[in-house]
N, C-alpha and C positions, 0 to 999 in steps of 0.2 A: 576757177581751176584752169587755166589759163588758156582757155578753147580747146582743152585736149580730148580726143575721139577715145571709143573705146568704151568698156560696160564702165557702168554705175558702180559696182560692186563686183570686186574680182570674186574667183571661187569659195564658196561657202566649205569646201572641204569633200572628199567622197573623190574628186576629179583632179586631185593635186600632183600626184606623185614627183620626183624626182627630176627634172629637167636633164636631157642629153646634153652630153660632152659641151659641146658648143655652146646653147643656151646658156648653159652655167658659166661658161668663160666668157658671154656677151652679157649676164648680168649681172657678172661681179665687176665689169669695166662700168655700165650704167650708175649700179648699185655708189660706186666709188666716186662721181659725181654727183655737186650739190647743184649743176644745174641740166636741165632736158639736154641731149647729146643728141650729134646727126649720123648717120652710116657710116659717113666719111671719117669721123673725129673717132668712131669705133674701129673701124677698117685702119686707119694710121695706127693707133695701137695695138691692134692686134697683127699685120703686118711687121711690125717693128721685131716679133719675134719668131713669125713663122708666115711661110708662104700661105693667102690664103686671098680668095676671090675675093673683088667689093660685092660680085652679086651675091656671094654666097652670103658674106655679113647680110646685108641687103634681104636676103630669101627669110633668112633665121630669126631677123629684128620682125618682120615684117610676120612672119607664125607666133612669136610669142605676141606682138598685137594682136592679133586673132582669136589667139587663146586667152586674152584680159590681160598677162603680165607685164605690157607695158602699155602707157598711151601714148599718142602722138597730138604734134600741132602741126602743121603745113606752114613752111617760113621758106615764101620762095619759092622753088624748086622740089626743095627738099623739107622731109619731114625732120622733128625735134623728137626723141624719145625721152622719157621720164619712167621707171618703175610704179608701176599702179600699188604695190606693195613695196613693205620694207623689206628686207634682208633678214629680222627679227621676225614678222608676220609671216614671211613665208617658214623659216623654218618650222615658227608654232602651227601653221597647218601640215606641214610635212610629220611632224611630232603626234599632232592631232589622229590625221590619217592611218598612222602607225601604231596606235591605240586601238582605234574602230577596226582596227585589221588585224589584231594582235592576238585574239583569244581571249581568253579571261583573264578580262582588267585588273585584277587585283592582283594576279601571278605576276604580269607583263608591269605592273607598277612596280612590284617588288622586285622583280630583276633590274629596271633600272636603275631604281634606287639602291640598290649594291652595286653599283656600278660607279656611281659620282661621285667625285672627292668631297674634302672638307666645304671649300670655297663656291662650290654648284650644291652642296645641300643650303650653305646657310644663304645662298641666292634665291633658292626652291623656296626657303622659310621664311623670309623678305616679301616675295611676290604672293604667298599665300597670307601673311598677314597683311598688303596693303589690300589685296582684294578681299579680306576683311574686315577690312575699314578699320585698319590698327587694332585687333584683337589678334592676342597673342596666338602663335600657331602649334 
């Protein structure tokens, strides 16, 4: 795992919620790289469209490793970040979370599912038949 620090296993769910303003604009810039990223190489981008401190990048990179959402390697100087999750896994805990918090699951199912178009039900009906091992859903 390429010496990178940080838990074993990000959040099992119950402690996920939402990420602030920032976080979310520092790990869709992560998330949008297929390789670890440094402060700087996030600070240049996110600079490019708004005034905005290296410490502050720097403070926010440095909480969400704290908190599991991303890990680092030490190259140098500086640290390398990589997202401990995907973009997909985090939503599915966000999703998750949103359920366990929801009330009764079977209302809060039913509301979603009036909610999703054509294209996200027969996606819904794809993922529940591979996860049953190709029996029809």
């Amino acid at each position: 795992m390429l010496g990178l620090t940080g838990p074993e296993r990000v959040h099992d769910g119950g402690d996920v919620r939402g990420f602030g303003d920032l976080e979310a604009v520092i790990m869709d810039r992560v998330w949008e790289h297929a390789e670890p990223v440094t402060v700087r190489e996030v600070h240049g981008e996110l600079s490019a469209g708004r005034v905005i401190a290296y410490t502050t990048v720097m403070s926010t990179m440095d909480n969400l490793h704290r908190k599991g959402w991303l890990e680092r390697v030490k190259e140098g100087k500086a640290y390398r970040y990589r997202p401990s999750a995907s973009r997909e896994e985090y939503s599915a805990r966000l999703m998750r979370e949103a359920l366990a918090d929801g009330g009764d699951t079977e209302v809060v199912l039913s509301h979603f599912l009036a909610q999703i178009d054509g294209d996200e039900s027969q996606a819904l009906r794809s993922a529940l038949s591979r996860l049953r091992g190709g029996r029809s859903a």
